[in-house]
C-alpha positions as CSV (number, residue, x, y, z in Angstrom):
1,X,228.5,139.9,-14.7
2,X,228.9,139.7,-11.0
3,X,231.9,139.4,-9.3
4,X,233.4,135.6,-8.2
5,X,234.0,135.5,-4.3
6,X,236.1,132.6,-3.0
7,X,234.4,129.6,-1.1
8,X,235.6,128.8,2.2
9,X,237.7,126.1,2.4
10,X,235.7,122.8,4.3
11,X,237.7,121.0,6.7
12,X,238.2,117.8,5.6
13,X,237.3,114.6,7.6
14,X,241.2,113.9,8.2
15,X,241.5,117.9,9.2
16,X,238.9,117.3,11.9
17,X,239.9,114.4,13.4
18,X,244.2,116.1,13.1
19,X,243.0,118.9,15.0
20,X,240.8,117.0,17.3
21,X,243.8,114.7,18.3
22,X,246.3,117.7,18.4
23,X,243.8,119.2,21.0
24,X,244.0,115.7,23.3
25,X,248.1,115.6,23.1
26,X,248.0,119.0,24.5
27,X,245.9,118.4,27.6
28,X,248.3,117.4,30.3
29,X,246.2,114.3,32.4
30,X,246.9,114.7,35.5
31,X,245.5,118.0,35.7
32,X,242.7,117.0,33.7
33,X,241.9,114.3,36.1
34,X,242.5,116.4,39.5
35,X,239.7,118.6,37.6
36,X,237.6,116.4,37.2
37,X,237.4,114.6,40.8
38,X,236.9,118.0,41.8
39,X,234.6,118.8,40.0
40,X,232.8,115.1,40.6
41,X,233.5,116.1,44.4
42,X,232.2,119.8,44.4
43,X,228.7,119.2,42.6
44,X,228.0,115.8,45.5
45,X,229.0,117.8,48.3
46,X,227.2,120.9,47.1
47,X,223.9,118.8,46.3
48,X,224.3,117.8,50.0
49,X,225.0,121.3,51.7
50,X,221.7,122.3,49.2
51,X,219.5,119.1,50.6
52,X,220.3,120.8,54.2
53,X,219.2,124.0,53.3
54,X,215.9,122.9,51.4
55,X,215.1,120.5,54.6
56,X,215.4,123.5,56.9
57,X,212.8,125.7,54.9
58,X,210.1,123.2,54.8
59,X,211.0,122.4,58.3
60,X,209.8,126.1,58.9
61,X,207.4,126.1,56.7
62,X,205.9,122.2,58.3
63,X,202.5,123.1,58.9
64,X,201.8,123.2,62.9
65,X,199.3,120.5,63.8
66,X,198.0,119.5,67.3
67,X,198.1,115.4,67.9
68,X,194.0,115.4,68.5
69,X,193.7,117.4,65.2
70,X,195.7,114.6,63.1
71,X,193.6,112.0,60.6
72,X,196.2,110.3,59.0
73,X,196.1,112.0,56.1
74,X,198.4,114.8,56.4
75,X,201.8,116.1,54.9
76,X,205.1,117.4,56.5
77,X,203.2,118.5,59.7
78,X,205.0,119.4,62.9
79,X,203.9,118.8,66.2
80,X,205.5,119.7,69.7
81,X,204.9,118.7,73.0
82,X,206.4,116.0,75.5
83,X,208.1,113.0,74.5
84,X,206.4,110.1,76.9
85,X,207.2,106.4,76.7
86,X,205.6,103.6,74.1
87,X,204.8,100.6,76.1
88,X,207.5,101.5,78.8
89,X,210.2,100.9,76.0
90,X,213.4,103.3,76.1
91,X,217.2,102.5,75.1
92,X,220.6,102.9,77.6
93,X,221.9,105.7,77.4
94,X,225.9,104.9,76.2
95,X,227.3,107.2,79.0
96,X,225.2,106.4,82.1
97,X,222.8,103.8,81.1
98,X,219.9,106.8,82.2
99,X,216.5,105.6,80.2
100,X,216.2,107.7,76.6
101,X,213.9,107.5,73.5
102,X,216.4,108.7,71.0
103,X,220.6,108.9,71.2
104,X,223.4,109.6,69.1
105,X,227.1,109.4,70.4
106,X,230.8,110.3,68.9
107,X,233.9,109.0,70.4
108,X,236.7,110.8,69.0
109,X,240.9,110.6,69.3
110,X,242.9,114.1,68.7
111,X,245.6,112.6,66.3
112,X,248.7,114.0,64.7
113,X,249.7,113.5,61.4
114,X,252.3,115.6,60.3
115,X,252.2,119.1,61.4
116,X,248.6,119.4,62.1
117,X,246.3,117.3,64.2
118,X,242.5,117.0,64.0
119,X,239.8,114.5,65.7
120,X,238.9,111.2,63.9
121,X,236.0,109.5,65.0
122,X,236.7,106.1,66.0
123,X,232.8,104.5,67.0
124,X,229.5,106.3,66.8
125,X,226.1,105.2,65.9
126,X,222.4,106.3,66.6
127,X,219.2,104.5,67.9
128,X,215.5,105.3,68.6
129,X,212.6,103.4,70.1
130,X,208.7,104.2,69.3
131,X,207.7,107.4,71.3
132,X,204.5,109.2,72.1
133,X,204.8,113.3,71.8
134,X,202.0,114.5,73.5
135,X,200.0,117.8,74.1
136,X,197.2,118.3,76.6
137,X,196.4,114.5,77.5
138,X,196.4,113.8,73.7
139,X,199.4,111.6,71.9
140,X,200.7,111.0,68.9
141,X,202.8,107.9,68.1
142,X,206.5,108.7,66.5
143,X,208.7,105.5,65.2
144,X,211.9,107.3,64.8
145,X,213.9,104.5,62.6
146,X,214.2,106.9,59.4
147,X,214.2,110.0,61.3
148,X,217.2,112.0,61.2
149,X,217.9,113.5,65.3
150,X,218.3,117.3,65.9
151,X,219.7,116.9,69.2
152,X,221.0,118.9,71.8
153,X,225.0,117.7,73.2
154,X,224.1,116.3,76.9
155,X,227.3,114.6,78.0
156,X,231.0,115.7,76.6
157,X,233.6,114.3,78.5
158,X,237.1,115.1,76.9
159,X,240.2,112.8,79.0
160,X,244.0,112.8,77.9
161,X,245.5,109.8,77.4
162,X,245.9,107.7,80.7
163,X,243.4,109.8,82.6
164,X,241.0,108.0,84.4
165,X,237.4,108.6,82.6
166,X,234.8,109.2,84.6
167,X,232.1,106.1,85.9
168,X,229.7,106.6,83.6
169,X,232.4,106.4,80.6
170,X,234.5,103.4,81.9
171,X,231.3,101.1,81.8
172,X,230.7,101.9,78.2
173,X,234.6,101.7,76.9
174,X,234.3,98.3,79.0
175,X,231.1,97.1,76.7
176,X,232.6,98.2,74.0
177,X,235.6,96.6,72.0
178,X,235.9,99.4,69.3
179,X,236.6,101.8,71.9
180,X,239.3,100.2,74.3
181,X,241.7,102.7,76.6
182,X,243.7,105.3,74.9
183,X,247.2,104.3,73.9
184,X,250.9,105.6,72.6
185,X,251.3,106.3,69.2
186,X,252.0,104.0,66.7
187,X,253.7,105.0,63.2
188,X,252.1,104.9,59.8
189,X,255.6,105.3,57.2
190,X,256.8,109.0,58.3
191,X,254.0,109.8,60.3
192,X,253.2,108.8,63.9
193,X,248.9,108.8,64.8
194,X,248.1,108.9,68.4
195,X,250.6,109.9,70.1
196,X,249.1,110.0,73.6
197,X,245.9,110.7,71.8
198,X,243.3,112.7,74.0
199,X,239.5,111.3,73.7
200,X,236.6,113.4,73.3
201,X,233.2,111.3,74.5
202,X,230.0,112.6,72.7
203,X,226.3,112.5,73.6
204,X,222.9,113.6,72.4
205,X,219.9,112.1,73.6
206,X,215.6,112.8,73.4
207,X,214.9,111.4,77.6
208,X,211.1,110.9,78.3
209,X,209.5,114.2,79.6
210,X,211.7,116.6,77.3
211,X,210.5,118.9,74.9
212,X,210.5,117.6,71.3
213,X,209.3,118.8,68.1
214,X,208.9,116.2,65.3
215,X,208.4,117.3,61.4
216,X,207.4,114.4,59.3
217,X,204.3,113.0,57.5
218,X,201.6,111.3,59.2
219,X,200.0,107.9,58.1
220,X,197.1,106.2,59.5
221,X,197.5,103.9,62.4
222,X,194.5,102.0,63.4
223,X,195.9,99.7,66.1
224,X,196.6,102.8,68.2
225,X,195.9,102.7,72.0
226,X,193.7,104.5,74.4
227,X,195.1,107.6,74.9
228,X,196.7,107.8,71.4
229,X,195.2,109.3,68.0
230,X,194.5,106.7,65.2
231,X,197.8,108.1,63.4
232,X,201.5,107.8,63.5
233,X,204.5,109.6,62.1
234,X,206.9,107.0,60.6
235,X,208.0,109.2,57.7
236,X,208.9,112.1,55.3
237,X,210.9,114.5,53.5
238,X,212.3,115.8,55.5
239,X,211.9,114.0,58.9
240,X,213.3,115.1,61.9
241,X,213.1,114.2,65.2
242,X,214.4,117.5,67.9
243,X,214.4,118.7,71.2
244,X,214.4,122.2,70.4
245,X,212.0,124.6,68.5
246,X,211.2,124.9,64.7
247,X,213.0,127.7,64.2
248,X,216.2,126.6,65.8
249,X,215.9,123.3,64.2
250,X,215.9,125.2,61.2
251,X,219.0,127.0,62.1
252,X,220.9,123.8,62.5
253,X,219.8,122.6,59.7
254,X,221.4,125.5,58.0
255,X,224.4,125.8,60.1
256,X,225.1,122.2,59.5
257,X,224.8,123.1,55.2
258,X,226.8,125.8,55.5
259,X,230.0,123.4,55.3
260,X,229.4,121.6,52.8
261,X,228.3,124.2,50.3
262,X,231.7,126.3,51.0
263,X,234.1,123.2,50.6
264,X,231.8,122.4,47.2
265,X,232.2,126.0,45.9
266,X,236.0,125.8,46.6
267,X,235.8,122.4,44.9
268,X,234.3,123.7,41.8
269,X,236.9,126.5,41.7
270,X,239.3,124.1,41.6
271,X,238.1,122.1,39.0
272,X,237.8,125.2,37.0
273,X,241.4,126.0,37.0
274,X,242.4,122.8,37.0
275,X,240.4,122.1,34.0
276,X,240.8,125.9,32.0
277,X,243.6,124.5,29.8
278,X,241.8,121.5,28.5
279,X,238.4,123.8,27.7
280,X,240.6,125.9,26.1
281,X,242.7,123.5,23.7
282,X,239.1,122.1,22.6
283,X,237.5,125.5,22.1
């Protein structure tokens, strides 16, 4: 006769759900919940830094394309030459008023909160009118709206507060009420902002006759003019609009996801500790 061995005991339905609600009274919440914004926090900001990275190797790996070799049915091209008006069209330039195609501007205040201080932008924005890049006589027409601007800084004006800015600066904080002169402080609780904040004036801007490389998609465009090819870039993934060359598009690209996927990995480290002794009253 063989031998009897004992049956393991089966947990019970009531044994589960005991142990299952002992393991949630042990998780402290606020912990639980700092881990998990983190966590939340890390993944986004790392998916960003990534969606960088992955634009700037297809922006190097864009497939070069002359404007008189385009049919309208490519994918991620790049072209380069000269960036010439549309019509005569161009937009202000914000410090100046000097005629440009595409512009992006930062005004920033140096506050202090607490012990440390930092800048804050307080106005900014971005424009772009239809633009021609052409290469040996031949043009191709760009319409920048959903392009995203790789753009050298042309204009950085930094003032303390009370200094006189410059002409070209004092007719733009004059047109615009979101960026009036720089004042005292003001307090916030315990912390003062602004005391005698200094100002840091921004500018990038494509003018007509620079250099520009564009990486998009190309779509047909019958209506084109004399002097244009029958297509248009108006699109892409990615699409980028730059004054400098592919490769140190690509660069900024990268430099500009480097960031993002540091503060995301210190995230996700933080989640993990934050997190370690609710995995572990569940495992």
């Amino acid at each position: 006769m063989s031998a009897l061995h004992p049956v393991a005991a089966v947990p019970t339905p009531a044994a589960v759900v005991s142990s299952v609600s002992t393991a949630v009274d042990s998780v402290e919440p606020v912990p639980t919940a700092i881990g998990v914004a983190a966590l939340v926090t890390g993944l986004a900001v790392i998916a960003y830094g990534a969606a960088g990275a992955r634009d700037a190797i297809r922006v190097l790996r864009a497939t070069a394309t002359g404007p008189a070799e385009l049919d309208g049915a490519e994918r991620r091209i790049r072209v380069t030459g000269r960036a010439a008006e549309v019509d005569g069209e161009t937009l202000p330039a914000p410090f100046g008023g000097d005629p440009c195609l595409c512009v992006e501007y930062d005004v920033s205040e140096l506050r202090s909160q607490g012990k440390g201080q930092s800048w804050v932008t307080i106005d900014g924005g971005e424009a772009g009118v239809p633009f021609r890049v052409d290469d040996g006589g031949t043009g191709v027409r760009v319409d920048p709206a959903a392009a995203s601007f790789s753009l050298d800084v042309d204009e950085k004006v930094k003032l303390d507060a009370g200094e006189e800015p410059p002409e070209r600066v004092r007719g733009f904080i004059d047109a615009v009420d979101a960026v009036d002169d720089t004042e005292t402080g003001y307090e916030v609780g315990p912390l003062t902002i602004g005391d005698d904040p200094r100002r840091r004036y921004v500018q990038r801007a494509l003018r007509p006759g620079d250099e520009v490389t564009v990486v998009g998609d190309s779509e047909a465009f019958p209506d084109a003019p004399v002097g244009e090819v029958k297509s248009r870039i108006a699109g892409g993934s990615p699409f980028v609009v730059s004054d400098a060359s592919a490769r140190r598009t690509a660069l900024g690209l990268v430099g500009g996801a480097v960031v993002p996927l540091v503060l995301g990995a210190v995230a996700l480290v933080v989640a993990a500790l934050a997190l370690s002794p609710a995995i572990a009253a569940f495992v």
